[in-house]
One Martini backbone bead per residue (centre of mass of N, CA, C, O) as a GRO file, in nm:
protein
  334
    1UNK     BB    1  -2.327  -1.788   2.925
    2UNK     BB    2  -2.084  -1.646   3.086
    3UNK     BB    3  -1.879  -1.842   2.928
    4UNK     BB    4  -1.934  -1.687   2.633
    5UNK     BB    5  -1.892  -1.435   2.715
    6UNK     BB    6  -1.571  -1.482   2.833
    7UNK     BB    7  -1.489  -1.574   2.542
    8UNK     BB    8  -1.585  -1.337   2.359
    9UNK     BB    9  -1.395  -1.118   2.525
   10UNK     BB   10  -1.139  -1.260   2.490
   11UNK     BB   11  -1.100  -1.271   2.152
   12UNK     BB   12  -1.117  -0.970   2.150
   13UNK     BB   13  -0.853  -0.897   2.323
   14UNK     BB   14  -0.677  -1.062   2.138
   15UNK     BB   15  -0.709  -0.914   1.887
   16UNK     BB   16  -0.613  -0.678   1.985
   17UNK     BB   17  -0.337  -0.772   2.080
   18UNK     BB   18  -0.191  -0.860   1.855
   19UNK     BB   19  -0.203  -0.615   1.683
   20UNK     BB   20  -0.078  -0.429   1.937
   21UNK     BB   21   0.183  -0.659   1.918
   22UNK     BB   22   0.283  -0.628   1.661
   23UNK     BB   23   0.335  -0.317   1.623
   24UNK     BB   24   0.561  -0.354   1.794
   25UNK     BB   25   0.726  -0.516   1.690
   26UNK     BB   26   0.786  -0.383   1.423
   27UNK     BB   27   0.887  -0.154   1.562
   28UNK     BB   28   1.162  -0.299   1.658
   29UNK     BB   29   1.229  -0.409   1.382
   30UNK     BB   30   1.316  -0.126   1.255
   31UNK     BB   31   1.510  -0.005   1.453
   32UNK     BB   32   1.724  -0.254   1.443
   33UNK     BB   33   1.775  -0.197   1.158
   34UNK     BB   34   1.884   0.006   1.195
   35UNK     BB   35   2.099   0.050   1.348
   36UNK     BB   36   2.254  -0.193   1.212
   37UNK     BB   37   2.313  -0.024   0.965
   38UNK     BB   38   2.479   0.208   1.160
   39UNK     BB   39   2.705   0.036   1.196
   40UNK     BB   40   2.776  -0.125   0.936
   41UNK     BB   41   2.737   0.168   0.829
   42UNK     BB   42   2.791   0.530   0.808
   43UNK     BB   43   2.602   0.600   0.565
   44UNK     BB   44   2.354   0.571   0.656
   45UNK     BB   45   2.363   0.813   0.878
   46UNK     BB   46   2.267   0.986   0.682
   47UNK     BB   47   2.011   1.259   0.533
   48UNK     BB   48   1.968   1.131   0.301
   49UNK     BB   49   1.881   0.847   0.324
   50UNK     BB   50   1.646   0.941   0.506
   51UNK     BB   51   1.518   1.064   0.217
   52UNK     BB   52   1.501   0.808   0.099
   53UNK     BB   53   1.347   0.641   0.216
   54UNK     BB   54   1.091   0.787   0.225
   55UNK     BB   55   1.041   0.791  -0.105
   56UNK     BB   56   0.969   0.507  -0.091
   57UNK     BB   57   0.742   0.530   0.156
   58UNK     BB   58   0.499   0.663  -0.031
   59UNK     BB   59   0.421   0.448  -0.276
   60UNK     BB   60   0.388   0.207  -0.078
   61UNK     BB   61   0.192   0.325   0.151
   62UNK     BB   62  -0.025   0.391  -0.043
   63UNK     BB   63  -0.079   0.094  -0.142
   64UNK     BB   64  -0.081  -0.032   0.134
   65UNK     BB   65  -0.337   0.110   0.260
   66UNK     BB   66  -0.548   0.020  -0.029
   67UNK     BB   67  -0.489  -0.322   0.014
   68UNK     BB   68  -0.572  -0.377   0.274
   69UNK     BB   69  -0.898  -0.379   0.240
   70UNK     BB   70  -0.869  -0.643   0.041
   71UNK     BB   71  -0.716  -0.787   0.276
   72UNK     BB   72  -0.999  -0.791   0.488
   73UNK     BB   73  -1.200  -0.952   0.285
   74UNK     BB   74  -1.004  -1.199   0.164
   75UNK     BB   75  -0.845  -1.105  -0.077
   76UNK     BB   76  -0.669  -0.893  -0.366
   77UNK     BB   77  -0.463  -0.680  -0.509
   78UNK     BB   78  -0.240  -0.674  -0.836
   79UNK     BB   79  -0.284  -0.401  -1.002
   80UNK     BB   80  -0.125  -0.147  -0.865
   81UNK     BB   81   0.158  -0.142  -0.950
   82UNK     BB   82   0.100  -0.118  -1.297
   83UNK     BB   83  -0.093   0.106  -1.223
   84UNK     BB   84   0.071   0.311  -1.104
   85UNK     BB   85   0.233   0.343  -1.419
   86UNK     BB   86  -0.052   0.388  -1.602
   87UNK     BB   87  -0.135   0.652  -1.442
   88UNK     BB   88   0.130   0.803  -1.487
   89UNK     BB   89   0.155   0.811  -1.798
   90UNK     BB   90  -0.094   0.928  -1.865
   91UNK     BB   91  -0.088   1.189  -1.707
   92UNK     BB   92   0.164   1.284  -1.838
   93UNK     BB   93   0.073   1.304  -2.122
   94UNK     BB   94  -0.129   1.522  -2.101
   95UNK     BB   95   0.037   1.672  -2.011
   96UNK     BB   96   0.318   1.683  -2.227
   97UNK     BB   97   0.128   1.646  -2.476
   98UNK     BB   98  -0.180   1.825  -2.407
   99UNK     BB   99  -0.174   2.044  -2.211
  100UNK     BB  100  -0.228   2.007  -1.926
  101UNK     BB  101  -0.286   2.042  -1.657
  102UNK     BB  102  -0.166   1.905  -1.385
  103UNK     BB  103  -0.438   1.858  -1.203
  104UNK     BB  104  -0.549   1.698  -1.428
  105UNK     BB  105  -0.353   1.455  -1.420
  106UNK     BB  106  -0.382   1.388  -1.161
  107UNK     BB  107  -0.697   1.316  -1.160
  108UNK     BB  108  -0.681   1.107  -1.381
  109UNK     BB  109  -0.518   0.906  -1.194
  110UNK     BB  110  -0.722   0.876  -0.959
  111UNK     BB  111  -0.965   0.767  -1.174
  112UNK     BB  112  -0.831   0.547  -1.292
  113UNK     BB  113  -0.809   0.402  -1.076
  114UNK     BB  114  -1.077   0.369  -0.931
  115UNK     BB  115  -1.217   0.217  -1.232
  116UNK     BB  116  -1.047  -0.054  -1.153
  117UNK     BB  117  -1.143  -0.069  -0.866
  118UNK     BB  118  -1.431  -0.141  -0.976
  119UNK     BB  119  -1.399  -0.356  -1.147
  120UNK     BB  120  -1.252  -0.557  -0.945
  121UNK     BB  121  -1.523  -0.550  -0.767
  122UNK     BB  122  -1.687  -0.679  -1.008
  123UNK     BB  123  -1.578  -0.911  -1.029
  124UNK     BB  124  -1.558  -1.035  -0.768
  125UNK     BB  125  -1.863  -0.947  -0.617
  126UNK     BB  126  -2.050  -1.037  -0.883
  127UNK     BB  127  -1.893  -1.274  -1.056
  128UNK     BB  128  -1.711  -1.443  -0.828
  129UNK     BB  129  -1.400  -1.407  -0.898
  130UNK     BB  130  -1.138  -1.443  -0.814
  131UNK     BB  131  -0.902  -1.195  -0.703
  132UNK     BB  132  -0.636  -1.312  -0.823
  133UNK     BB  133  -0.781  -1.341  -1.112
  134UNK     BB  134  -0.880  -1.035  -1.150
  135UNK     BB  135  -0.632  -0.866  -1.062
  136UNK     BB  136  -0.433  -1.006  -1.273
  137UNK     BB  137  -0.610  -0.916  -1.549
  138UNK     BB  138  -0.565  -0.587  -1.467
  139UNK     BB  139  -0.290  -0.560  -1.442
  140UNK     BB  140  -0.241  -0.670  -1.766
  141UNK     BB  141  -0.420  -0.414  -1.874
  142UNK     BB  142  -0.227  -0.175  -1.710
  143UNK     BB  143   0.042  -0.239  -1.859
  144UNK     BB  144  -0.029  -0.230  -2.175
  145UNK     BB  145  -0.204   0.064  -2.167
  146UNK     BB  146   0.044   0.251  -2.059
  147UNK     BB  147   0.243   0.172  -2.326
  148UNK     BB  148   0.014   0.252  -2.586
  149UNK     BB  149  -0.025   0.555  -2.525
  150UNK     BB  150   0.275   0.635  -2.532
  151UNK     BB  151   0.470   0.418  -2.715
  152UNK     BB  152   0.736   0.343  -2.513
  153UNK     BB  153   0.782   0.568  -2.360
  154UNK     BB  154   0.866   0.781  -2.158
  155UNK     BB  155   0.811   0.978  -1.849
  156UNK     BB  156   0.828   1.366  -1.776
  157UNK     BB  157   0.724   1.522  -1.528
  158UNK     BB  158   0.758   1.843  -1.417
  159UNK     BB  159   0.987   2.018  -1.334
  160UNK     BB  160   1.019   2.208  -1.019
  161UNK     BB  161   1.067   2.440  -1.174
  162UNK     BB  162   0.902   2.407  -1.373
  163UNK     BB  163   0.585   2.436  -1.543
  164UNK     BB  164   0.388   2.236  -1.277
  165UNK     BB  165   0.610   2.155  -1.067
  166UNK     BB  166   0.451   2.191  -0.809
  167UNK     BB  167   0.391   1.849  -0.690
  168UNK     BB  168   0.617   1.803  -0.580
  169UNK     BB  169   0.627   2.011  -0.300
  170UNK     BB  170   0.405   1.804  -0.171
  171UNK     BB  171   0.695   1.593  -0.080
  172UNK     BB  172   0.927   1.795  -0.172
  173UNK     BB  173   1.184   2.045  -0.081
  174UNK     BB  174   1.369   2.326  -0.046
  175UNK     BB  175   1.606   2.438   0.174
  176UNK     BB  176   1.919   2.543   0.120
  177UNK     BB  177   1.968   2.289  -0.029
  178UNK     BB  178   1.754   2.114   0.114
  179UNK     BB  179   1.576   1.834   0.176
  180UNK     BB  180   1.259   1.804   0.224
  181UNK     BB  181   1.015   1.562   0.367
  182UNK     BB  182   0.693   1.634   0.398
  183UNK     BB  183   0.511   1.391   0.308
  184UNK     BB  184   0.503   1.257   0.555
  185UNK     BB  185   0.237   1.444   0.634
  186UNK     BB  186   0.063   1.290   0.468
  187UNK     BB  187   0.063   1.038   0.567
  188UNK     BB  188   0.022   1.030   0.853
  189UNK     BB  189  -0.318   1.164   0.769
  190UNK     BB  190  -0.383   0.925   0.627
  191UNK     BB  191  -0.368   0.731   0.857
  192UNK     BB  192  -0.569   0.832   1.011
  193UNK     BB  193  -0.793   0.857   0.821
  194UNK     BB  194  -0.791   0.552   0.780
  195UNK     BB  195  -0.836   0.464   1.072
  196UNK     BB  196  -1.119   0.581   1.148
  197UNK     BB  197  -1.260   0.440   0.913
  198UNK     BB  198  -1.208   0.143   1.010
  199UNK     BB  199  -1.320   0.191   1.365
  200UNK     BB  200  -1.591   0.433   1.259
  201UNK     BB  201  -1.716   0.287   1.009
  202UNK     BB  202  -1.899   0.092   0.787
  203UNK     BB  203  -1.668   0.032   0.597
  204UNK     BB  204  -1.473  -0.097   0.785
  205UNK     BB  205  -1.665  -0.315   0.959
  206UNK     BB  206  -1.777  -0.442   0.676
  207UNK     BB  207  -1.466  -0.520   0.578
  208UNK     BB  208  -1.427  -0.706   0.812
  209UNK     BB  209  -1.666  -0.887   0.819
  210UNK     BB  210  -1.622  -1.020   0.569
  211UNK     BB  211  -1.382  -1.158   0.587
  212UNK     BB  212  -1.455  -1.304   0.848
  213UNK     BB  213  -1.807  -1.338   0.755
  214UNK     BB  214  -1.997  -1.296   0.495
  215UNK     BB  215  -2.271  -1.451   0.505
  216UNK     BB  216  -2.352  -1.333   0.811
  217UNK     BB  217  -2.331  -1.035   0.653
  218UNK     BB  218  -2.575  -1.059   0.466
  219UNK     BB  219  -2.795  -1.168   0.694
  220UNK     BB  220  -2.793  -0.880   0.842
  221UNK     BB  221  -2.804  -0.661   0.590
  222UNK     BB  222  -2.553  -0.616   0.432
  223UNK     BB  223  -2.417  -0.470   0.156
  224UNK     BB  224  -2.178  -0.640   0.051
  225UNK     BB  225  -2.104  -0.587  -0.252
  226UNK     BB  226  -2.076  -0.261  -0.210
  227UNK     BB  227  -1.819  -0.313   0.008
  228UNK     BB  228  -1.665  -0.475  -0.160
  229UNK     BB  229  -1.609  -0.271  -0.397
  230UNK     BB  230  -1.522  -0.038  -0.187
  231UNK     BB  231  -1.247  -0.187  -0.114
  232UNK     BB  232  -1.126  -0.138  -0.451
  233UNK     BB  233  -1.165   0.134  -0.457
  234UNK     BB  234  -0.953   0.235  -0.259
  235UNK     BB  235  -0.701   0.079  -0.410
  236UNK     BB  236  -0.732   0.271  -0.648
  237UNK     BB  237  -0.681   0.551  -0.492
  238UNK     BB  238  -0.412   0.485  -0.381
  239UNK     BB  239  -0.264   0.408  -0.672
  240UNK     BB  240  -0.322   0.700  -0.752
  241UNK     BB  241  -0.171   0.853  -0.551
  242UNK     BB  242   0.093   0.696  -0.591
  243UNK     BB  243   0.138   0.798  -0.897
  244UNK     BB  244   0.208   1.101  -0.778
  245UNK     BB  245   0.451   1.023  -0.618
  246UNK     BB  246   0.639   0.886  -0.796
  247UNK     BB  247   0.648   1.165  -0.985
  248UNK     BB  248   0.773   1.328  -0.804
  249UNK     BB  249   1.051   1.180  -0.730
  250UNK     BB  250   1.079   1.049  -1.038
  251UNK     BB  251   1.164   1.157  -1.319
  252UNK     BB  252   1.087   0.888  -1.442
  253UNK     BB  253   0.820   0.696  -1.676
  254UNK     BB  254   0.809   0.353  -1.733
  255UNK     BB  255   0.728   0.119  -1.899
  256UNK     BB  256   0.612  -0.188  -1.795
  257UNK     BB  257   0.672  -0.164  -1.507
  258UNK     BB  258   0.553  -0.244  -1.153
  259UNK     BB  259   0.622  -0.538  -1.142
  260UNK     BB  260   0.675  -0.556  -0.781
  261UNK     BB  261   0.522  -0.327  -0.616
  262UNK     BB  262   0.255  -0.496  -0.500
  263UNK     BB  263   0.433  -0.692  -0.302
  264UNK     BB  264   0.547  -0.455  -0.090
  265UNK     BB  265   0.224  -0.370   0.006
  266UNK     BB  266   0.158  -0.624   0.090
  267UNK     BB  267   0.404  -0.696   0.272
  268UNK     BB  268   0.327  -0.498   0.478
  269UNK     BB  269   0.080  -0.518   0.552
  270UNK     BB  270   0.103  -0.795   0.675
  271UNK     BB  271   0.358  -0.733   0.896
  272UNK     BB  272   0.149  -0.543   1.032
  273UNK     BB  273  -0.139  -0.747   1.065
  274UNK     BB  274  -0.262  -0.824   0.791
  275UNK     BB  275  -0.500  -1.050   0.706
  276UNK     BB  276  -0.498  -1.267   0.461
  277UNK     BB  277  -0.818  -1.430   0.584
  278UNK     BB  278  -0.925  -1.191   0.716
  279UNK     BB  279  -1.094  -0.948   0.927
  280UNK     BB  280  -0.797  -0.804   0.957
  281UNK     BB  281  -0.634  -0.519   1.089
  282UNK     BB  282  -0.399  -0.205   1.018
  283UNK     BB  283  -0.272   0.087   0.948
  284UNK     BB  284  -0.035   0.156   1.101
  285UNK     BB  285   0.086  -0.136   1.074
  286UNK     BB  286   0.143  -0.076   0.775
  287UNK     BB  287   0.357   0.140   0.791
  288UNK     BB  288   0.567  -0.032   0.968
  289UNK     BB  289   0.596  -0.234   0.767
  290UNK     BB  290   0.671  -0.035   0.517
  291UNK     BB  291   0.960   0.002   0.664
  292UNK     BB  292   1.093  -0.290   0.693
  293UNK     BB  293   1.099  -0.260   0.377
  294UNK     BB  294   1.250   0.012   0.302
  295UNK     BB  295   1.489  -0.042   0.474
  296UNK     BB  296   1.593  -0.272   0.303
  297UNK     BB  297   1.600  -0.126   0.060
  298UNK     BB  298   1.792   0.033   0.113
  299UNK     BB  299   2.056  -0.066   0.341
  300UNK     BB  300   2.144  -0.349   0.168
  301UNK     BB  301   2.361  -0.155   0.038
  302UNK     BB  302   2.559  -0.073   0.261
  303UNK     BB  303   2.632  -0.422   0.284
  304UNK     BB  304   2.641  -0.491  -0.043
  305UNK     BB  305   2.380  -0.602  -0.116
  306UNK     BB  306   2.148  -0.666  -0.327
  307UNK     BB  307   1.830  -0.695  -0.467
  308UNK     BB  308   1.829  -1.028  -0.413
  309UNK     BB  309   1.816  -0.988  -0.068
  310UNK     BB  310   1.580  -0.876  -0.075
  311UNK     BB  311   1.408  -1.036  -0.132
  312UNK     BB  312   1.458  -1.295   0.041
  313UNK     BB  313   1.453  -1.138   0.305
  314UNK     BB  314   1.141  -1.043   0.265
  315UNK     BB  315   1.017  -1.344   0.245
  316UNK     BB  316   1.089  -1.431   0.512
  317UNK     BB  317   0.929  -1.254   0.673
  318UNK     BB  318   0.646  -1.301   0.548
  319UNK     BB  319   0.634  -1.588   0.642
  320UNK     BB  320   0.673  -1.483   0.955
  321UNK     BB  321   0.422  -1.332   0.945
  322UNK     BB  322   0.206  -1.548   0.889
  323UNK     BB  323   0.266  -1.741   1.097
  324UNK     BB  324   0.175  -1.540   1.328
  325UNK     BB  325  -0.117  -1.547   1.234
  326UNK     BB  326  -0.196  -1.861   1.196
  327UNK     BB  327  -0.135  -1.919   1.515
  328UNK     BB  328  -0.338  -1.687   1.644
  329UNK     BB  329  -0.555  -1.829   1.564
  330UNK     BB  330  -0.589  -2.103   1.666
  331UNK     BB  331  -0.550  -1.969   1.977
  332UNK     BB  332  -0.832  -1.849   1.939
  333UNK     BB  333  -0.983  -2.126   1.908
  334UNK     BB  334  -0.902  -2.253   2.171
   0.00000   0.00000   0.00000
């Protein structure tokens, strides 16, 4: 009996170990990249560059923080990508041709979200589909819907002196001609109160039970169901976030586009320590994970690299980061 009880005090210390020794990892991981980056180009180590990194990485951000959570339940969401673009160009329509307030557009992007991840946990949850093949289904009407409301042109949100564009300054001010980037105050509070969802609620918890052991936690009392839902509908509300940050930012939000930005998010996620078999994750290691894809995203153009090394390269640490989990996981059974 003593020995059961210090195997399984051992293999929680174990967990608890990993995650908080890959998030060192991976921060010594983004230090390195940027080093190195500020080595290799004097341009990089500009204020501008710092301030494309932060505005890359609010809304990578934003969709890694809620595809987390069914990625610990051993899903996957594929539809916030497209689905990020399909909220946005909603939104700006409303607001630009239909004369809505900005908040309302707002407000829209962020339940047209939401409703989509209903849709997914109840396809998941209910129905039984792969998350794979369920959110692949709905990324392809998200992808199509946004494009057919707008009738296939470009949406430009309201620009920041213009009437309406005050939720830019949500994201991004100007003091003296100097661009602040405040959003990451909202992100850093996002990550927090996120943290504590995971760690503190009943949310957190039985979104990791499910990943663990799904049918001992239905065993247990606990509504799978609504709990599995629940986790879908999270990855929904914050790439409704993400879509009014991406239109903050970015002037127009063209149709068609948003896809492969769903794996930027997932693998961030991956490599902050969110385990693909479920069970396991952390928010804060998610925010540093996406910090490794943001560097590198940034960083590979200014010593020559194009956008297909960055592929390339972050599918490489993704590989790495799958295996150092696949790895860990062998030795707590072990």
């Amino acid at each position: 009996m003593a020995n059961k009880t210090t195997q399984t005090a051992g293999t929680k210390r174990s967990t608890i170990d990993r995650l908080g020794g890959q998030k060192f990892i991976v921060l010594l991981v983004v230090i390195a990249l940027f080093i190195f980056f500020s080595v290799m180009s004097p341009n990089f180590r500009k204020y501008t560059t710092f301030v494309n990194i932060l505005d890359f990485s609010y809304y990578i951000t934003l969709m890694a923080i809620g595809v987390a959570f069914p990625l610990m339940t051993g899903g996957v969401d594929l539809s916030i990508g497209t689905g990020l673009v399909c909220y946005s160009l909603v939104g700006g329509y409303l607001i630009v041709y239909q004369g809505w307030p900005t908040w309302a557009g707002m407000l829209v992007s962020i339940l047209m979200g939401c409703a989509v991840g209903v849709l997914n946990g109840c396809l998941v949850a209910l129905m039984d589909l792969p998350p794979f093949l369920a959110t692949l289904c709905t990324c392809m009407i998200t992808r199509g819907l946004g494009s057919i409301i707008v009738g296939g042109f470009g949406i430009s949100w309201p620009a920041a002196a213009a009437e309406g564009g005050w939720f830019r300054s949500i994201f991004k001010i100007q003091v003296n001609g100097t661009n602040i980037p405040i959003g990451f105050i909202w992100i850093i509070l996002l990550v927090i109160l996120m943290t504590f969802v995971l760690n503190h609620t009943k949310i957190g918890r039985y979104t990791l039970a499910i990943g663990s052991n799904k049918e001992a936690t239905r065993l247990s009392g606990v509504n799978v169901k609504f709990y599995h839902i629940f986790a879908y509908v999270i990855s929904g509300f914050f790439a409704g976030l993400a879509a009014i940050s991406y239109s903050a930012i970015f002037a127009t939000v063209q149709p068609g586009s948003g896809a492969g930005f769903e794996l930027e998010a997932i693998g961030g996620a991956i490599i902050g320590g969110v385990s693909m078999s479920g069970g396991a994750g952390s928010i804060t290691g998610t925010l540093a994970g996406v910090f490794v894809i943001c560097m590198l995203k940034t960083g590979l153009p200014f010593i020559g690299l194009t956008a297909n090394w960055q592929q390339i390269i972050t599918g490489f640490v993704l590989i790495a980061a799958v295996l150092v989990d696949i790895l860990k996981r062998k030795n707590e059974k072990m």
